[in-house]
N, C-alpha and C positions, 0 to 999 in steps of 0.2 A: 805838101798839105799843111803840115804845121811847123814855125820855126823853130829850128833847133837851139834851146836856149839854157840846155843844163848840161854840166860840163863834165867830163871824163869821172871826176870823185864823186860828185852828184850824184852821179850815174849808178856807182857801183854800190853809193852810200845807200839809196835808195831799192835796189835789188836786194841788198841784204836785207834790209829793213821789211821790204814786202814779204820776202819768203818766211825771215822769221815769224813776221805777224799771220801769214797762211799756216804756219806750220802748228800754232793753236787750235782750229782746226781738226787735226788731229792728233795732236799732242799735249796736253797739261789739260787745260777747263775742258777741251771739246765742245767750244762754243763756235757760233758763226760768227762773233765778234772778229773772230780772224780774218774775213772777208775783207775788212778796210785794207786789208794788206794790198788787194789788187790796186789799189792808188799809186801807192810810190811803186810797186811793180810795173805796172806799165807805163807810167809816164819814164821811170829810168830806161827802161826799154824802149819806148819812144825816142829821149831824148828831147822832150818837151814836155813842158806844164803851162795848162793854160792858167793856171794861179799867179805863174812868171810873167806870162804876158800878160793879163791884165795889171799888175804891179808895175809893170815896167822892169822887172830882175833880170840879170842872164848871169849865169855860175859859168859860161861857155866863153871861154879865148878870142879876144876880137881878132878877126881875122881880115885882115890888110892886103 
């Protein structure tokens, strides 16, 4: 469905990133401002950003 273009560090960079930002949420302000977090959480969980593709980016190991 979508290509995979973010790569193994990406990957995990942006899970952490997302949870931290959901874990606002319910932790410190208790705002929905947390919700941006589901971005980089799903696309690391994906493995794809369509932000990458229309860029032209790939964080992902070209593979031969």
């Amino acid at each position: 469905m979508f290509a995979t273009n973010v790569g193994t560090i990406d990957r995990v960079l942006r899970v952490i990133v997302g949870l931290v930002l959901l874990s606002l949420i319910f932790v410190g302000p208790k705002t929905y401002w947390g919700l941006i977090g589901l971005v980089p959480l799903l696309t690391g969980l994906m493995a794809s950003c369509p932000l990458y593709s229309i860029v032209g980016l790939s964080s992902c190991p070209v593979k031969r």
